[in-house]
matplotlib code that plots the C-alpha trace (Angstrom):
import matplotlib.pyplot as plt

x = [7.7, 5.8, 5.8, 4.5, 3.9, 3.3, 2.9, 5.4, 5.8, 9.4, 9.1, 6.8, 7.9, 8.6, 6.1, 6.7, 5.4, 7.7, 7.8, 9.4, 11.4, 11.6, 9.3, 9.1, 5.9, 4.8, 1.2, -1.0, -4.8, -6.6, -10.6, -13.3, -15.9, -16.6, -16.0, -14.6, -10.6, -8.6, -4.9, -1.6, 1.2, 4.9, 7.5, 10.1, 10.9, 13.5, 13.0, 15.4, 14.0, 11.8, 8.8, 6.9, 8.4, 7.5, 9.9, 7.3, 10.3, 11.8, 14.9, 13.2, 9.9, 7.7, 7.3, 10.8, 10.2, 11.2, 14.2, 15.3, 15.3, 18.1, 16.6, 16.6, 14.3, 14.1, 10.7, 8.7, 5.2, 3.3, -0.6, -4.3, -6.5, -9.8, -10.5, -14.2, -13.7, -16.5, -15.7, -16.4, -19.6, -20.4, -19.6, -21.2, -24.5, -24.2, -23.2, -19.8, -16.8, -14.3, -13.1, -10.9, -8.2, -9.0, -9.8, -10.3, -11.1, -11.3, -10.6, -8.8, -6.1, -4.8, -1.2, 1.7, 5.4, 8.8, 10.8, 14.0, 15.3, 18.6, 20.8, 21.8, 22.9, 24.2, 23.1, 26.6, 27.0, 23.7, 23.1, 19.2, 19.9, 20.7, 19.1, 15.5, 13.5, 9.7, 6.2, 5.1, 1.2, -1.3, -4.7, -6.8, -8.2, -7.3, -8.0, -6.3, -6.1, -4.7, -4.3, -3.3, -1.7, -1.3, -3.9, -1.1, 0.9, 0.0, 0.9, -0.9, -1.3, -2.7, -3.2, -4.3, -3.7, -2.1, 0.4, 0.8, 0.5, 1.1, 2.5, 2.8, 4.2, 3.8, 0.7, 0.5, -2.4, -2.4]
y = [2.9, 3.8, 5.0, 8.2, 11.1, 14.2, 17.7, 19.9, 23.7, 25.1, 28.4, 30.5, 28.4, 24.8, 22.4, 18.8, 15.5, 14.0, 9.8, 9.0, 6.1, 5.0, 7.2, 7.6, 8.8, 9.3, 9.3, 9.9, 9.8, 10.9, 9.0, 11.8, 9.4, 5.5, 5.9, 8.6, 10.0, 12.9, 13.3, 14.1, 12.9, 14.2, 12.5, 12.5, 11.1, 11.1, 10.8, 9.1, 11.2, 14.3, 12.6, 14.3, 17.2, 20.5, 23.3, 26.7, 29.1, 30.8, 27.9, 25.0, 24.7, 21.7, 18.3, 16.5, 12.7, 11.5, 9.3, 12.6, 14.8, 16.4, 16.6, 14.3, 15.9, 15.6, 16.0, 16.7, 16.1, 17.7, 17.1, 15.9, 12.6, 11.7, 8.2, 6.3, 3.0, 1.1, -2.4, -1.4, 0.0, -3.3, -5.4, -3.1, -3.7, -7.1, -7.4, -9.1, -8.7, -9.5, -5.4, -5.5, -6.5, -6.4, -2.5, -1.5, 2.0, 4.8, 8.4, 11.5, 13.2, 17.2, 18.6, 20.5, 20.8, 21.7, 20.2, 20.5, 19.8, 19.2, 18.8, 15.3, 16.1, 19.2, 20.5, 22.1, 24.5, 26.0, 28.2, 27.6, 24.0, 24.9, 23.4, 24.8, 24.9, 24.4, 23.9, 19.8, 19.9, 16.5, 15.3, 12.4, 9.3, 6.6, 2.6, 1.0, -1.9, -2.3, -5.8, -6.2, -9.7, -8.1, -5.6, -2.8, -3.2, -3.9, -4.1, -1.5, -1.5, 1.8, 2.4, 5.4, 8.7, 11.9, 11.6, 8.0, 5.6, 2.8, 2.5, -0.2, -0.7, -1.0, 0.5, 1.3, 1.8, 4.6]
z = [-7.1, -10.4, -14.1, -14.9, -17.0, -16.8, -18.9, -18.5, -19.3, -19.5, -21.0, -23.5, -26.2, -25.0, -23.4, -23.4, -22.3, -19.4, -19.1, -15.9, -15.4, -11.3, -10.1, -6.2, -4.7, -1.0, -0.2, 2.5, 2.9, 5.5, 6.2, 6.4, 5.7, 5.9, 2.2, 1.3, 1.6, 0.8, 1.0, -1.2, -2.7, -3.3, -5.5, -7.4, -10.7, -13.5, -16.9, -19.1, -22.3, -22.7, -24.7, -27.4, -26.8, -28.7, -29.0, -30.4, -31.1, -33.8, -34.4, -36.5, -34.5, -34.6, -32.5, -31.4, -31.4, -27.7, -29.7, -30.7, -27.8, -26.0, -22.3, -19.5, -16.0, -12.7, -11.3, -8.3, -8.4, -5.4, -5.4, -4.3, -3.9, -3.3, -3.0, -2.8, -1.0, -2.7, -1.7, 1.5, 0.5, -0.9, 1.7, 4.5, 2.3, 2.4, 5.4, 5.0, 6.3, 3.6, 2.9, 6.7, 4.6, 1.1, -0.1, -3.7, -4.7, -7.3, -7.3, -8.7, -8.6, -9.1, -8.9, -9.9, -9.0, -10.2, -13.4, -14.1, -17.5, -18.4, -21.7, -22.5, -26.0, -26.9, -31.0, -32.3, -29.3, -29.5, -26.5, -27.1, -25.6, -21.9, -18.9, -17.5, -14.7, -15.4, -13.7, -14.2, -14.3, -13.6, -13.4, -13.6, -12.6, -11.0, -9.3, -6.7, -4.8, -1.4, 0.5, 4.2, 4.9, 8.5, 10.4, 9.8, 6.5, 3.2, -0.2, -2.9, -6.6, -8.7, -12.4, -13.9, -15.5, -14.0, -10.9, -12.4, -15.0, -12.7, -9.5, -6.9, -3.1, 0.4, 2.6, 6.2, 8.4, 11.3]

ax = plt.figure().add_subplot(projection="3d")
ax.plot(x, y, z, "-o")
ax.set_aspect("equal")
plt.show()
């Protein structure tokens, strides 16, 4: 379960700035080094408001303040990782052992997905207001944490910018 936000493009005109709120997000990495993993994620999110939205077209354009916006979305973020696992770096070089069930890391992230906007507050009629279907776009950093109270399942804390903000859960080893 996270927060997140992510750019959205919905048309020629209109691009906006989606803040999801109970964002659900499936992730899988895959080791192809000590150190080093790839993987993806998929979600999917809804957002209670579009956020800083900006509507480019010929009725009234300019930047809608999120209290002001019309929209609510549903999205689907599909996308990349790559993680570096540099506590266990540090404890192979010391020669420890305390990264089997404590691992913190840092990586990046690269995605896209489909957004579907809907009205929540219809303007006098105006047809321009209708529901869309968009492209969501994300990148960015990102830490994590991961700690396994068991040799299988564990609990999992990220922060960061691009398939989310912050994020949190449960972990399990294959």
């Amino acid at each position: 379960m996270g927060y997140n936000q992510h750019y959205s493009l919905y048309s020629d005109y209109d691009r906006a700035y989606n803040t999801s709120y109970g964002a659900f997000n499936l992730q899988m990495e895959f080791g192809i080094h000590k150190y080093i993993g790839l993987g993806f994620v998929v979600g999917a999110e809804v957002s209670a408001r579009t956020a800083g939205y900006y509507y480019g077209g010929v009725y009234a354009p300019g930047y809608i303040k999120p209290s002001n916006s019309p929209y609510w979305s549903v999205g689907v973020p599909i996308g990349f990782i790559a993680n570096f696992h540099f506590l266990q770096l540090i404890a192979d070089k010391a020669g420890k052992d305390f990264a089997n069930s404590l691992d913190v890391y840092g990586g990046l992230n690269i995605g896209s997905g489909p957004v579907f906007r809907n009205v929540r507050d219809k303007y006098d009629n105006d047809p321009y207001y209708d529901s869309h279907v968009g492209a969501l776009f994300f990148f960015g950093p990102h830490v994590g944490i991961r700690y396994f109270p068991s040799e299988k399942v564990g609990i999992y804390a990220e922060a960061g910018y691009g398939k989310s903000l912050i994020t949190g859960g449960v972990v399990f080893k294959m």
